[in-house]
N, C-alpha and C positions, 0 to 999 in steps of 0.2 A: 619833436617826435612824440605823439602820444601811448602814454604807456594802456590806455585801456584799447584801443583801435590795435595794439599790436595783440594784447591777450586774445580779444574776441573774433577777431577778424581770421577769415580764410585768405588765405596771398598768394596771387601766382605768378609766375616768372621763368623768363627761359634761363636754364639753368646753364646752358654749356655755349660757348661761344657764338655771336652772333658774324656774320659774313663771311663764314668760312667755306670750302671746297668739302668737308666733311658731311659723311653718308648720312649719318641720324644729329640730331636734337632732340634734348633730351627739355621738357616742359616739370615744373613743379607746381605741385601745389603744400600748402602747410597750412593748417587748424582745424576747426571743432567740424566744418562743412564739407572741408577736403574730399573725402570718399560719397559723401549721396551729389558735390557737385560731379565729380568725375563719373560715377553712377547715371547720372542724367542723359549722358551725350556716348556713355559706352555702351556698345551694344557684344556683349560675350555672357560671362560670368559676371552671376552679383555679388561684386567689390566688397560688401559688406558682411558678407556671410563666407569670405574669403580668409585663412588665417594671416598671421602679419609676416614679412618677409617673402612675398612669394610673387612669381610675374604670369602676367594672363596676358594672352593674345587677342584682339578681336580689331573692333571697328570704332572710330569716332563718325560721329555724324550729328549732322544738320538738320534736324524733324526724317526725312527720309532721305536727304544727301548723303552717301560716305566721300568723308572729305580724308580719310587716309585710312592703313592696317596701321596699327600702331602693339606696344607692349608695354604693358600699364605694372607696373611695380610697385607695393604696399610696405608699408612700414607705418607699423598701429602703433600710438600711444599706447608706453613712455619712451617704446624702443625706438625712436627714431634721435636723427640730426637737433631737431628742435623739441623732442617731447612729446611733439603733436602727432597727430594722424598726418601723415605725410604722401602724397601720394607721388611718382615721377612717374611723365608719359614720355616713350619715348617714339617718336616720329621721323618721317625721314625729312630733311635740313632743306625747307624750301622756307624762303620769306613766306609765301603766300599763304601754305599749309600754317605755320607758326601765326601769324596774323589770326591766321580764320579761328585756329584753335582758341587762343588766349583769348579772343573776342567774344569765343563761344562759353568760352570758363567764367569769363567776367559777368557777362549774361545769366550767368545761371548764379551767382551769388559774390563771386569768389570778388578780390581785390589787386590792381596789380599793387605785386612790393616794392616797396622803394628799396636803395641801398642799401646791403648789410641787414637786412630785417630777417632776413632766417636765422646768421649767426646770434641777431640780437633776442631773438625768440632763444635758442638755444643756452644763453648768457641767462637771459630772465627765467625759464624754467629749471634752471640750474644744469644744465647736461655741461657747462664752461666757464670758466670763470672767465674776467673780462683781458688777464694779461694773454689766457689761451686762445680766448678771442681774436685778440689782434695779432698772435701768431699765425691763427688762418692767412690774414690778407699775407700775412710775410710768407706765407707759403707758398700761396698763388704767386706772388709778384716774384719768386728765387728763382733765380737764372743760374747758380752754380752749386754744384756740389754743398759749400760751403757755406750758404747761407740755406740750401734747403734742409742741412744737417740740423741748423741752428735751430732754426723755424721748428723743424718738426719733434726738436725737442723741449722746445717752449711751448708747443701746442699739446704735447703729451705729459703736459706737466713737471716738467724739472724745475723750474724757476717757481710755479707755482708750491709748488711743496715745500722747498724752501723757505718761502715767504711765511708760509702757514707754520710751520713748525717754530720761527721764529717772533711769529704772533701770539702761539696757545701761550709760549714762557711768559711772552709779557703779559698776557693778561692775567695771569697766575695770580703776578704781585701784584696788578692794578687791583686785583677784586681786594687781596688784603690790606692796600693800602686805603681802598673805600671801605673797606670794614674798620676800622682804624678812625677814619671821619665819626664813625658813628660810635664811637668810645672817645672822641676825645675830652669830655670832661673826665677822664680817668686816664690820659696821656699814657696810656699801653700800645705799645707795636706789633705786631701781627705780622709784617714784612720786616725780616729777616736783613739790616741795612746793609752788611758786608755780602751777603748772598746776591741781592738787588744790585750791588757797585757790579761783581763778579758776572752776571748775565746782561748787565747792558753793557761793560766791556767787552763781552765776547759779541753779542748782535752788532756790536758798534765795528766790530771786527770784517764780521762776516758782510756787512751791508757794505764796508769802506772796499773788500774787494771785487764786490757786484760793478759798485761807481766806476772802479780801476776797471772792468774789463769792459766796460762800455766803448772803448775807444778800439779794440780789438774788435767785438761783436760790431759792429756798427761796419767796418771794415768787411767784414763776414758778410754782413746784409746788402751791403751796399756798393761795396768794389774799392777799392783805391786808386783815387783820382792821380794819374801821372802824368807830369805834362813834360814835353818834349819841347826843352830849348838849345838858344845857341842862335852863334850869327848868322844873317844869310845866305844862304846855298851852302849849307855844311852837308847837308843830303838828310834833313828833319824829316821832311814827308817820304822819301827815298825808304827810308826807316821803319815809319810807320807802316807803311804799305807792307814794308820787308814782315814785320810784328804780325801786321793784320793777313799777310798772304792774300793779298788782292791791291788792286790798283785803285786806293780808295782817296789819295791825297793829289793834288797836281805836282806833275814833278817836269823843273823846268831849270837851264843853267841862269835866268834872269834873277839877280837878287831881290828881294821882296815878293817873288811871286805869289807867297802866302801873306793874306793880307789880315786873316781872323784866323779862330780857333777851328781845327776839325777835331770831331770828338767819336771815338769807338773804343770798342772795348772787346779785350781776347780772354778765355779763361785759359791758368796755367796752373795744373795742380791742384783745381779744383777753387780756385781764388781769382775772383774776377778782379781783371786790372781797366781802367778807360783812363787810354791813352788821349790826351790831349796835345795832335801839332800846332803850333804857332806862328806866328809872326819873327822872324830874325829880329836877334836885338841887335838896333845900331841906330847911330846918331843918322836922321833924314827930315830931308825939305819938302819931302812929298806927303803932306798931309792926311790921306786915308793912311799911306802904311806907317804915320807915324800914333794913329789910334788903334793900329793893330797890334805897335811893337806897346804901347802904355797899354792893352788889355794883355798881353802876354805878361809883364810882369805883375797884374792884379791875378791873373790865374795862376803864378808861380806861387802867391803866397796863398792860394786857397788849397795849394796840393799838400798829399800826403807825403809826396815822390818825387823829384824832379831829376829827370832823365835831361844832363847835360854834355850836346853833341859838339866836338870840335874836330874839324878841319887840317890836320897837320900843314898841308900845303899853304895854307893861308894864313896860322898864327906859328909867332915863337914860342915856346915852352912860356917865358917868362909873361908874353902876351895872354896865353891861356891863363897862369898864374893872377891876372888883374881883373879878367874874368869871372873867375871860380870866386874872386874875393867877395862881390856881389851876393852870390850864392851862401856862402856862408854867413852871411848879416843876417840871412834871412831866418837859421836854424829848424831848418828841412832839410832833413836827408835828403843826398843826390848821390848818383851815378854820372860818372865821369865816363863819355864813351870817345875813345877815338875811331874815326870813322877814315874809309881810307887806308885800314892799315896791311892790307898785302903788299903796296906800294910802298910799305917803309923796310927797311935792312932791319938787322936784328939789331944793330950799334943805336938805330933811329928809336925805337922800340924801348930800350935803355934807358933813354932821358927821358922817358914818363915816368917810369916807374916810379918817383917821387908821388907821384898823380892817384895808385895806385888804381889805373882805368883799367877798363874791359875793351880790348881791341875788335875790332870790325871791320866788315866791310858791309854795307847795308844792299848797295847795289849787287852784290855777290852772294847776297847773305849768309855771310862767315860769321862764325860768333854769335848767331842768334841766339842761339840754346843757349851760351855761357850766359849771356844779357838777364835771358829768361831766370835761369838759377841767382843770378845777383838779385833779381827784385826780388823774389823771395826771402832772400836773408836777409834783404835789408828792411822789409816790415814787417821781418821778427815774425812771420805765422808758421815754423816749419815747427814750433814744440805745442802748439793751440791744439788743442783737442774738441772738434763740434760737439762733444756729445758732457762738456763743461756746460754749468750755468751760465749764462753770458746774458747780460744787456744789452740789447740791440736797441731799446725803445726809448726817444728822447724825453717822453712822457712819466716812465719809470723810473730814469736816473734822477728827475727832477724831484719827483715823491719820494726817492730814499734818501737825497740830499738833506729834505726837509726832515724828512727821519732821525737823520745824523743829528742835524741842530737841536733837536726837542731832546736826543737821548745826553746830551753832551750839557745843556740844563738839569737831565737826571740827576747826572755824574756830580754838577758843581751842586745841586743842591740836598747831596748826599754826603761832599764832602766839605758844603759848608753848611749844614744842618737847619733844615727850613723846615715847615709845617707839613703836616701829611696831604692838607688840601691843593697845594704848589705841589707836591711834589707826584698829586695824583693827575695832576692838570695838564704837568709835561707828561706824563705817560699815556694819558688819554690825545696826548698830538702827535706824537711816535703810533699809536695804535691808529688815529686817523690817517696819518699820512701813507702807513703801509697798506689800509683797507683800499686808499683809492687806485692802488696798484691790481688788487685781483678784483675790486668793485664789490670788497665788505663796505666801502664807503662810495656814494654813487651819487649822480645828481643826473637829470635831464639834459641839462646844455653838455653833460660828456659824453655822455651816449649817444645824442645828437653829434659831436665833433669825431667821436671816434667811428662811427658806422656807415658815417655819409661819406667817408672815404670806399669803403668797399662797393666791387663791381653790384651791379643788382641782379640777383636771382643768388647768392652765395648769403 
């Protein structure tokens, strides 16, 4: 991605969803040309002698075509999204209209944007830094309560301040321990070494619990994967349906009927769960369902959750007991559900309680809500707070790891007493590895990796 083509250049892009049953569409443009290209083809008010923030009504047109009414929105450099002169037309949601339009805008100067080039304009003129950055897309893409909390507090800077406040300490001492280089044929210190142990223990502190909630946040972001086993015809898909309130699984009294995975997902509480049915586990000669019952157990060990249904009518207590033992190898939480259980007396009821399950009936759906409350407790989100620091980004748990490692060289070579040049060398890797977090430290191929994930026109 070139970085002079993104300065100089004017970019346009349909900004709000494309195939949709929606009234207007909204067209962008962003940089130096933005307002005399839109100026060219608007026939109202001159855009330029307009103040910034304000919306004007008129016409687009084709030399003397009006190709639609539209409602042209300003936002002058520096006040805008990206910095730039920004302009958004908004039109009503026809392919044809949007074609002719952007065709017309490209014609008269402009360029279209690729992925992510607005937010990366707005990264490179400084309006974000680059972790707030990739909070956008996490915004865009949040489907629950719970990850939009996150998102929108990564994007508002929580995580980012953090970082920062954590970086002015260290470079405090960096600079003294570089001043220090330049005195050392007079072996005087300047950095304070008992102060220096004292602040990289405490960042070493505070970054070791970023790393720690990464597996939380990520969970936030992303849902928790639960997959739904148990032998065949215990009523899995019956279940899921029950979970999902729709008739989304086949439900059939044939064993194996399920032969792969189906995968959806409910939010409860604000915490997205995707449930995954499966294949019945059991020994079989029929070769498709015996690669659905070996992908069901490759999907048991990729869960967070594994929701295990059993059959009263079909196993003994001690049968289920040989079962569960499986599960436990694997050291994944589960949920033990008996399914079926209107049909048992209250004496039947009893001899689980060892088990200590959640009773059911999925066909009836009895017990849903309790099921519901159980996942909850069991991935531990009822005390998380969204509005916590949290890592959600596999990108940033990776750079404070390497954090850790540069600061824990601090540490040994503080307490095993090394030269100022060492020991300004790990501080200068700790300060790199935090920069490439908000992108004080930056290179092309990541800005490149990071932006061409985002939809284009954002």
């Amino acid at each position: 991605m070139s970085m002079e083509l993104t300065s100089q250049d004017t970019i346009v892009a349909l900004a709000t969803s494309s195939g949709t049953n929606g009234a207007i569409a909204v067209i962008r443009l962003s940089g130096p040309d933005a307002l005399r290209i839109t100026n060219e083809v608007f026939k109202g008010k001159d855009l330029a002698a307009q103040a910034s923030h304000t919306i004007h009504f008129g016409t687009v047109r084709d030399g003397a075509e009006i190709i639609d009414e539209v409602l042209v929105s300003l936002f002058k450099a520096p006040n805008s999204y990206t910095k730039e002169d920004v302009v958004e037309i908004s039109t009503h949601n026809s392919k044809y209209i949007i074609g002719r339009l952007i065709n017309l805008l490209i014609k008269r100067g402009a360029r279209a944007a690729r992925a992510g080039e607005f937010t990366l304009r707005a990264f490179l003129n400084g309006g974000l830094d680059l972790s707030q950055a990739e909070a956008v897309a996490d915004l865009i893409a949040s489907n629950s309560a719970a990850s939009h909390q996150v998102a929108m507090q990564q994007m508002r800077g929580g995580f980012s301040n953090q970082l920062r406040k954590l970086r002015e300490d260290l470079v405090h001492f960096a600079s003294l321990i570089e001043l220090e280089l330049d005195f050392a044929e007079e072996d005087v210190e300047f950095a304070n070494r008992e102060q220096l142990r004292s602040l990289v223990t405490n960042i070493h502190q505070v970054i070791s619990r970023l790393i720690d909630s990464f597996e939380q946040g990520n969970v936030l972001k992303n849902g928790v994967p639960v997959v739904i086993a148990g032998k065949p015809n215990v009523g899995k898909s019956t279940l899921l349906n029950a979970l999902l309130n729709e008739e989304r699984a086949i439900v059939s009294d044939i064993a194996g009927t399920t032969r792969d995975t189906i995968e959806d997902e409910i939010n409860i509480q604000g915490i997205t769960f995707r449930f995954i049915d499966t294949a019945g586990i059991r020994e079989t000669a029929d070769v498709i369902e015996a690669k659905g019952v070996e992908r069901t157990r490759e999907k048991m060990k990729q869960a967070r959750l594994i929701i295990y249904l059993l059959d009263p009518t079909q196993d003994t207590i001690e049968a289920v007991e040989q079962q569960l033992a499986e599960l436990r190898g694997l050291g994944i939480p589960f949920v033990t559900l008996v399914n079926k259980s209107d049909l048992l007396t209250e004496a039947e009821r009893m001899g689980y309680a060892n088990l200590q399950p959640v009773f059911i009936s999925a066909k009836s759906q009895i017990g849903i809500d309790d099921l519901k409350e159980e996942l909850l407790r069991q991935v531990n989100l009822a005390n998380v707070h969204t509005d916590d620091v949290m890592v959600t980004n596999i990108r940033h748990v990776e750079a404070l790891q390497k954090t850790l490692d540069a600061l824990d060289r601090v540490r040994y070579g503080i307490d095993n007493p090394v030269t100022s040049d060492f020991l300004a060398m790990d501080i200068r890797q700790a300060l790199h590895h935090l920069g490439e977090i908000t992108g004080a430290v930056t290179t092309d191929d990541l800005l490149e990796n990071i932006f061409s994930k985002f939809c284009i026109g954002k």
